[in-house]
C-alpha positions in Angstrom: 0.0 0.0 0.0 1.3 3.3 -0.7 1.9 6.2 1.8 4.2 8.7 0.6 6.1 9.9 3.1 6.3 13.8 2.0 2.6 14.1 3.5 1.2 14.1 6.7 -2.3 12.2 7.7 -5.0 12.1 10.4 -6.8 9.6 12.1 -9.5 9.7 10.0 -7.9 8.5 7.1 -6.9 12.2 5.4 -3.8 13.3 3.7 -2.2 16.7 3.6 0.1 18.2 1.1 1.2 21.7 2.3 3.0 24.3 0.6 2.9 28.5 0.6 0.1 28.1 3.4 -2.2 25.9 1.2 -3.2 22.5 2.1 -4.4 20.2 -0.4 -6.9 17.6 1.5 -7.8 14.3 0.2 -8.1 10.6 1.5 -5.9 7.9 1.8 -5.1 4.8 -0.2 -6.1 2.5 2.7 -9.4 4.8 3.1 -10.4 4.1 -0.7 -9.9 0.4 -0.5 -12.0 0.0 2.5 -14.9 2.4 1.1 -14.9 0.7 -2.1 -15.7 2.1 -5.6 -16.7 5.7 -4.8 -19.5 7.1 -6.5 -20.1 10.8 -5.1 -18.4 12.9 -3.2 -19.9 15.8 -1.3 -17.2 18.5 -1.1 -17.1 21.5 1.3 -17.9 24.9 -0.4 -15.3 27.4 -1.8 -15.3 30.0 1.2 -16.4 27.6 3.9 -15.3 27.8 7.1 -14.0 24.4 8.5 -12.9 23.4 11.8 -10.9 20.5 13.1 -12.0 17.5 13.2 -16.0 17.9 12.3 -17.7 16.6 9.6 -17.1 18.8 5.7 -18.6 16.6 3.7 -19.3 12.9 2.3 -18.2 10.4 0.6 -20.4 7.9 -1.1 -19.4 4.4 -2.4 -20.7 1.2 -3.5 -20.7 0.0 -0.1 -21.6 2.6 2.6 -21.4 6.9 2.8 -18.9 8.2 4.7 -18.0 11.4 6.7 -15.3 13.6 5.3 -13.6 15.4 8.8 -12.0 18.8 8.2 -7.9 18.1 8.9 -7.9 21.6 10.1 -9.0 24.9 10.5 -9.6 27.3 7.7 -11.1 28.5 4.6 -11.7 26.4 1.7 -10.3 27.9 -1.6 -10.9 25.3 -4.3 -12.5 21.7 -4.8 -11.6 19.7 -7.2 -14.1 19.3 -10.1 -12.9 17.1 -11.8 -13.5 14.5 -8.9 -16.7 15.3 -8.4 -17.4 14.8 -12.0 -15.7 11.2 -11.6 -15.5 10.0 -7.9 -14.1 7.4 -9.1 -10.7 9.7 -9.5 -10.4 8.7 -5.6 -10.0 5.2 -6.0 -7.7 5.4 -8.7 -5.1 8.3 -8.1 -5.8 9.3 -4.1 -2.9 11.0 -4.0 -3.1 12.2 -7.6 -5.8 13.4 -9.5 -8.2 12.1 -6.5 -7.4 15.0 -4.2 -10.6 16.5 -3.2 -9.9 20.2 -1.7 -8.0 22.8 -1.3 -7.9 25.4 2.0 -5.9 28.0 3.7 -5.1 26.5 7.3 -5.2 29.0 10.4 -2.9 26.2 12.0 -2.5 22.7 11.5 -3.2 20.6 14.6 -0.3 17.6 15.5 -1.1 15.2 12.6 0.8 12.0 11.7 3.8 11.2 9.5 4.2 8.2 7.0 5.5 5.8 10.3 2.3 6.5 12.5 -0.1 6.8 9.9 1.4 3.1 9.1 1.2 1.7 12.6 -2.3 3.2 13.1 -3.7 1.0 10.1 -1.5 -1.6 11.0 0.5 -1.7 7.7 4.0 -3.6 7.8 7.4 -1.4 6.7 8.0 -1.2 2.7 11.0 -3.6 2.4 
């Protein structure tokens, strides 16, 4: 399973790219396994207000809808379209093309690096 190590990652099964005070969210590899195919995704407005760790959004699949958690305080400043045009970018390219929004963090709260997030899903070392 891939978890690149240049991100960072909350319990709930988010990833976070951060660079010149943007975060791009999206969900994990493990996550999209264990929902299934996704087939919509409900995304947080542009110029929302999120908070830590309450529910943004949902994420629909074959097998059960899911909350999205905010990672972190902020504004939202872009969703990505072109997932929710084709949810089924999240299953494919998670890290990639799957990402699913885009915000200006106030502060980012202690999240996890590629080791924990591995030890919290229980996933062995790459050799």
């Amino acid at each position: 399973m891939t978890i690149p190590s240049q991100l960072s990652y909350t319990e709930d099964h988010e990833w976070l790219s951060t660079a010149d005070g943007v975060a791009t969210v999206g969900i994990t590899q493990h996550a999209a396994q264990a929902l299934g195919d996704v087939v919509f995704l409900q995304l947080p407005e542009v110029g929302a207000t999120l908070t830590a760790g309450e529910v943004c959004g949902e994420i629909e699949s074959t097998k059960s809808v899911s909350d999205l958690f905010a990672p972190a305080d902020g504004e939202v400043i872009a969703v990505n379209g072109a997932a929710v045009d084709d949810p089924g970018l999240v299953n494919g390219d998670p890290f990639g093309a799957g990402w699913l929004f885009r915000m200006k963090p106030s502060g980012l709260p202690d999240l996890l690096d590629a080791a924990a997030y591995r030890s919290l899903i229980g996933e062995d070392e790459p050799c």
